[in-house]
C-alpha positions in Angstrom: 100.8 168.4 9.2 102.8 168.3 12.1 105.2 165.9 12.6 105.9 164.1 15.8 109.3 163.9 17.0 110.3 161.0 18.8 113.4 161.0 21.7 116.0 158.8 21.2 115.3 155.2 23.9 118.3 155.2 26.0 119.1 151.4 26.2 119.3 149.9 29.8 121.7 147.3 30.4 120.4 144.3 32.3 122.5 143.0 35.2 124.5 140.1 34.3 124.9 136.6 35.8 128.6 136.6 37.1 130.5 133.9 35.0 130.7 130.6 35.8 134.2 128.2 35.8 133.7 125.9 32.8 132.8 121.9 33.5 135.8 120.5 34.1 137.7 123.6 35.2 140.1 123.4 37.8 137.8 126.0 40.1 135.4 123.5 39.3 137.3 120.5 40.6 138.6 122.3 43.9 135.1 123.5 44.4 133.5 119.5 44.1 136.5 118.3 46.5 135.6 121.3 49.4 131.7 120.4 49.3 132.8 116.7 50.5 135.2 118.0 53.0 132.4 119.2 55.7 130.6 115.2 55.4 134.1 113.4 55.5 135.1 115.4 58.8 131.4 114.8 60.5 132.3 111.1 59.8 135.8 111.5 60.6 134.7 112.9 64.2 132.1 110.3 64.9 134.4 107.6 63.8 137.2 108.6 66.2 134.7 108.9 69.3 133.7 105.2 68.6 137.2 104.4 68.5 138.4 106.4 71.9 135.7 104.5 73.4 136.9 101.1 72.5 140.6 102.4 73.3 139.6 102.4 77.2 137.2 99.7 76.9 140.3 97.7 76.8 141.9 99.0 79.9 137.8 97.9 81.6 136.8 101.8 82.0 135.1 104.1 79.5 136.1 107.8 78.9 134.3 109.6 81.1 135.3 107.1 84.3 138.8 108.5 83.4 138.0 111.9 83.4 137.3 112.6 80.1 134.3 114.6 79.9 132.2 116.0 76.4 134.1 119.0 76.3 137.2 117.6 76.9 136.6 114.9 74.4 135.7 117.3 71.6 138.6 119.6 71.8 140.8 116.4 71.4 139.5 115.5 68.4 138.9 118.7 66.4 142.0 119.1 67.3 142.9 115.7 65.4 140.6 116.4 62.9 142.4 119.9 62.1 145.8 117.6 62.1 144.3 115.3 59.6 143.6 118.5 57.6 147.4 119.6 57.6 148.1 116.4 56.4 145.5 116.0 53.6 145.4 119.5 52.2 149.3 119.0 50.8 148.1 116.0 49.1 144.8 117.2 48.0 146.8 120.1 46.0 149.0 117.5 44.3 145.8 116.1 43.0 144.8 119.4 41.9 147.9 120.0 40.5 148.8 117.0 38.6 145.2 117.7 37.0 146.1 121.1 36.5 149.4 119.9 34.2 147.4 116.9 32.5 144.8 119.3 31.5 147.7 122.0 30.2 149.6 118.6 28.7 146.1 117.6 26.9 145.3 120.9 25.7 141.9 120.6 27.6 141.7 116.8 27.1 141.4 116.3 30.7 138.9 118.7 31.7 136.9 117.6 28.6 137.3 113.9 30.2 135.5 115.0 33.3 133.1 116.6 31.6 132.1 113.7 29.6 132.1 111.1 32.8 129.8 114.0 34.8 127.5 114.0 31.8 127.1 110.1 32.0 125.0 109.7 35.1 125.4 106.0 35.0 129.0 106.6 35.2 128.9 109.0 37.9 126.6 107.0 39.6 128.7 103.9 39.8 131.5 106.1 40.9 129.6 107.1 43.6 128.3 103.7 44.7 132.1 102.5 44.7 133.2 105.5 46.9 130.0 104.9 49.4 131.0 101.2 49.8 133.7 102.3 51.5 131.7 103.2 54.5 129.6 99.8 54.8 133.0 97.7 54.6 133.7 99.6 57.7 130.8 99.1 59.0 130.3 95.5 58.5 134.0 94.6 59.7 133.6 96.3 63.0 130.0 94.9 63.4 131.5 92.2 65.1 133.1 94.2 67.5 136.9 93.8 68.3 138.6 91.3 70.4 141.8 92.0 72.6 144.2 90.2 70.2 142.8 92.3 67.2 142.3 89.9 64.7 140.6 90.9 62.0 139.2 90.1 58.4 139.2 92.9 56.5 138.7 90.9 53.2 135.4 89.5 54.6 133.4 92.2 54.3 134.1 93.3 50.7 131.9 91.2 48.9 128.9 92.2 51.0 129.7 96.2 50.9 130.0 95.9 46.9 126.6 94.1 46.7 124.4 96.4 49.3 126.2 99.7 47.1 125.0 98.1 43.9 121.9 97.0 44.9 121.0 99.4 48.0 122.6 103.1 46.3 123.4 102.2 42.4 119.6 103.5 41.1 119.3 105.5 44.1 122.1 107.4 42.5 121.4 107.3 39.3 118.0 109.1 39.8 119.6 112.0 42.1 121.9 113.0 39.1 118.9 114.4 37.5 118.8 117.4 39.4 120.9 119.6 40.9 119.5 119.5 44.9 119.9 116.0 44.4 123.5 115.6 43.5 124.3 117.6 46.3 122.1 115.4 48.4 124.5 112.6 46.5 127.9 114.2 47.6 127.0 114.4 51.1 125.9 110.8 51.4 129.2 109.5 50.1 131.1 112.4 51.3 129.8 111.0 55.0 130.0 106.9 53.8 133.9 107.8 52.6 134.5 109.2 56.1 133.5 106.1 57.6 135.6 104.2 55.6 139.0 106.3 56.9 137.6 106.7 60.2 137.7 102.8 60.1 141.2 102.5 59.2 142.4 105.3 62.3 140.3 103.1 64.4 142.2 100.1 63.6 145.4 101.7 63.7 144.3 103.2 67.8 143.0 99.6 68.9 146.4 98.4 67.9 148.2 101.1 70.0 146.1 100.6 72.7 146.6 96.7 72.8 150.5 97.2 72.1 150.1 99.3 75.3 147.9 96.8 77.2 150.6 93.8 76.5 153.6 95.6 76.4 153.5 99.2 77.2 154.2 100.5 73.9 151.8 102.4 72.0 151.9 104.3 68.4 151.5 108.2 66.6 147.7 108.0 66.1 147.1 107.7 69.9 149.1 110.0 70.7 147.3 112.3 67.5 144.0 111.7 69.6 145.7 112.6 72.6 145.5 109.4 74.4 149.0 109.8 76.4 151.1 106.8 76.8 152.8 108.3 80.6 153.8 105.9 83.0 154.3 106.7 86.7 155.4 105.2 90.1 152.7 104.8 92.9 152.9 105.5 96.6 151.0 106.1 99.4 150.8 109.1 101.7 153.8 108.0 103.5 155.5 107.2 100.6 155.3 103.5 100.9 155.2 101.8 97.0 151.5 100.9 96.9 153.4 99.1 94.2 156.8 97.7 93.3 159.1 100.6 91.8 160.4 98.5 89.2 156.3 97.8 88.2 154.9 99.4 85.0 152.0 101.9 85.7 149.9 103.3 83.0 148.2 106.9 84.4 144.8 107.3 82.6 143.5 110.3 84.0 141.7 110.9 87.4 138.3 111.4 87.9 136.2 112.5 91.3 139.1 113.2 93.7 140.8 109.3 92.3 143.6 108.8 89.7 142.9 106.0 87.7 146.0 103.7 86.6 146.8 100.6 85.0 149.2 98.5 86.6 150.9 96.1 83.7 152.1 93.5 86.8 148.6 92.3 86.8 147.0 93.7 84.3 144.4 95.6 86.1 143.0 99.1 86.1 142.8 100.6 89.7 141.5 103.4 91.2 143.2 105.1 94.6 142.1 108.3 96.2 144.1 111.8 95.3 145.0 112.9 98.5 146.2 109.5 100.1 148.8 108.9 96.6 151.9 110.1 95.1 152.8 109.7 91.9 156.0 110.0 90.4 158.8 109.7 88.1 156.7 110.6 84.7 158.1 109.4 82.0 156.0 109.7 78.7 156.4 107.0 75.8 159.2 104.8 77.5 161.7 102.9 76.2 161.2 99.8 78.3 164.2 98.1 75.8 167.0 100.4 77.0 168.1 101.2 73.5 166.8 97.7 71.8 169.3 96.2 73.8 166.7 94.2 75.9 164.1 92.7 75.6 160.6 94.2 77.1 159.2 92.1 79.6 155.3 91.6 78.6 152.8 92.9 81.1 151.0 90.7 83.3 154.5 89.4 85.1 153.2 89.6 88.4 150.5 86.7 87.9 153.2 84.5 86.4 155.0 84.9 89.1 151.7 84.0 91.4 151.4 80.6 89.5 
């Protein structure tokens, strides 16, 4: 008989799936913290147009009535938005890094402790819920709108943001975690509803500039981080006659169709006076109407006390 001879099978390796960081991993965490950057910033950016808006609302014009077109109004705030960034990312790697040495510290303890909460979608759920509430406090603070003077309850609105984020996203949640598409669906919703919730507290902090400025003709650093420029001027006409008194306060908010447009603190009125038929000068940006803190500032609207 003759035998068969057989050739050796050359074995084929099969591609591998690359590795993956292990749950809990510090990749891991710095990867879960960039996927809810891009939501938070979207927020972030709608938050701080609502907020310009209401900053020259209080001067009686809008935006675009002192020249402040889409364009214009977009640059400012990604370029906020990529100051907000500098600011955060230092703070974000502490977090990182203080989880880095408790995991090191814990021989794994830590990252096994995130591990466990992910695995616990009731847990992760609630988390979640608590983070998103956030956004509806915002939102049901400012519903109300905002008044001149500012006045605010912040606490008011707690109560009511816990219950809809326990009632409204709690299960809501809880059933996302079972897939993966969902939980991404899951970090974006609160990614966006935490946005809010800071976007609410720049807001704040702008109204109270702009108000400060409206009294007093003072303003504050997150203004002037949205690029809302506290410069005061002098006004006169083509012949150089003061359209007002030198010794008056004018606020220069932009100009717009061939007209500046300027707030005079005497009355407290916003004016607008053709280009070609006005000087303007002696800018002066963020005064210090207290020479030193040595006096104190007289508060706009001067001129009608005077009238009474």
């Amino acid at each position: 008989m003759n035998s068969l001879t057989h050739a050796p099978v050359e074995q084929v390796a099969l591609p591998q799936d690359p590795p993956q960081p292990d749950r809990g991993s510090i990749l891991e965490v710095v990867e879960k913290i960039g996927s809810v950057a891009v939501p938070i910033a979207v927020a972030l950016y709608a938050m701080l147009y609502l907020g310009l808006q209401h900053v020259y609302a209080i001067f009686g014009i809008t935006p675009e009535q002192a020249g402040l077109d889409q364009a214009t109004i977009f640059a400012r705030l990604i370029g906020t938005l990529v100051t907000i960034f500098l600011y955060l990312l230092p703070v974000v790697g502490v977090v990182v890094t203080l989880f880095w040495l408790g995991n090191l510290l814990t021989k794994g303890g830590a990252g096994r402790a995130v591990t466990w909460i992910r695995e616990k979608p009731w847990i992760a759920a609630t988390l979640a819920a608590m983070l998103s509430a956030t956004g509806y406090w915002a939102y049901l603070t400012t519903s109300g709108g905002f008044s001149e003077d500012l006045h605010i309850d912040y606490g008011s609105a707690v109560l009511p943001a816990a219950v809809i984020a326990v009632v409204g996203l709690l299960i809501p949640y809880r059933i996302m975690r079972r897939r993966g598409a969902t939980r991404a669906g899951m970090k974006v919703i609160t990614g966006a509803l935490v946005g809010v919730g800071l976007g609410f507290l720049l807001v704040i902090q702008m109204l109270l500039g702009a108000v400060d400025i409206y009294v007093n003709g003072n303003g504050n650093r997150v203004l002037d981080l949205v690029g809302f420029k506290n410069q005061w001027v002098t006004v006169h006409d083509g012949d150089g006659k003061a359209v007002v008194e030198d010794d008056d306060r004018v606020l220069m908010l932009g100009e717009k169709e061939g007209a500046y447009v300027y707030y005079n603190c005497g009355d407290q009125r916003t004016y607008r006076r053709p280009i070609e038929a006005t000087i303007l000068g002696d800018f002066e940006i963020d005064p210090d109407f207290t020479n030193g803190g040595t006096e104190e500032p007289m508060a706009c609207g001067y001129n009608l006390e005077e009238q009474q």
